[in-house]
C-alpha positions, 0 to 999 in steps of 0.5 A, a space after each residue: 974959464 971955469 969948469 964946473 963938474 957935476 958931483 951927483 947925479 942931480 947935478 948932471 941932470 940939471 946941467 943937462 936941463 939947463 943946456 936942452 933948454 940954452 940950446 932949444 932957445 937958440 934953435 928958436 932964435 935961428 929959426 925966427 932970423 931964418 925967417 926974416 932972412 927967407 922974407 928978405 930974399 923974396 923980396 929982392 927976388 932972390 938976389 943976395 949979393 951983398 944983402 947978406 951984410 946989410 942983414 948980419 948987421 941989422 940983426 946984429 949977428 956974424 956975417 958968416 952966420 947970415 951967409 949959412 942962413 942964406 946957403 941953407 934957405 937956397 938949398 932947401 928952395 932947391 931941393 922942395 923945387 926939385 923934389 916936388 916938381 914945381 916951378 919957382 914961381 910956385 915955390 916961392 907962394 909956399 914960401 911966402 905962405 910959410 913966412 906970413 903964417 911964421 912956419 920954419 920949414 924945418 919944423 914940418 908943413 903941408 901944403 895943398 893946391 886945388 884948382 877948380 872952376 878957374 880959380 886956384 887955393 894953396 893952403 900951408 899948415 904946420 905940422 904933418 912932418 911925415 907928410 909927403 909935401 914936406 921937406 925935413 933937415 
């Protein structure tokens, strides 16, 4: 393999753009298999015995990169049920939310429930890292 090694300073900088923006696009590609993965557990109510396989292949990557994703999607499902004092039912309409709206959570929410007169709304926005409905890794 061949080492390249900068020489001036305008040579490490550009190695160093290039690799921000190698890795960013990678970020983002985790994020969105991420997602599919979420949507995928949700639909078979959260049993992923040996859906893990079926999904590294489809999406064409490692198994073992599906098996993080999945450890990683039910620790965060985890820790909003724990952290946010709701049920898994609840927890699982965010989540829903999030998918449909295309939201990593990673990237920071918001969600808002209001009852009123009998009838419920539960909203999911982007952004608002800092608010206190959310939860960052």
């Amino acid at each position: 393999m061949h080492q390249w090694i900068p020489t001036t300073f305008e040579q490490a900088c550009k190695r160093a753009a290039g690799r921000r923006r190698y890795h960013a696009e990678r970020r983002r590609k985790r994020d969105e298999r991420q997602l599919l993965v979420m949507d995928m557990l949700l639909r078979v109510n959260w049993q992923s015995y040996g859906i893990g396989r079926v999904l590294a292949d489809e999406l064409s990557v490692d198994a073992a990169t599906i098996s993080r994703d999945i450890r990683y999607i039910r620790e965060w499902r985890e820790h909003f049920i724990k952290a946010h004092r709701v049920s898994e039912i609840f927890a699982d309409a965010v989540i829903r939310r999030l998918v449909a709206a295309r939201i990593h959570p990673r990237l920071g929410y918001s969600w808002t429930y209001i009852f009123k007169g009998g009838v419920s709304t539960l909203r999911v926005r982007r952004g608002f890292k800092v608010h206190e409905n959310c939860w960052n890794n």
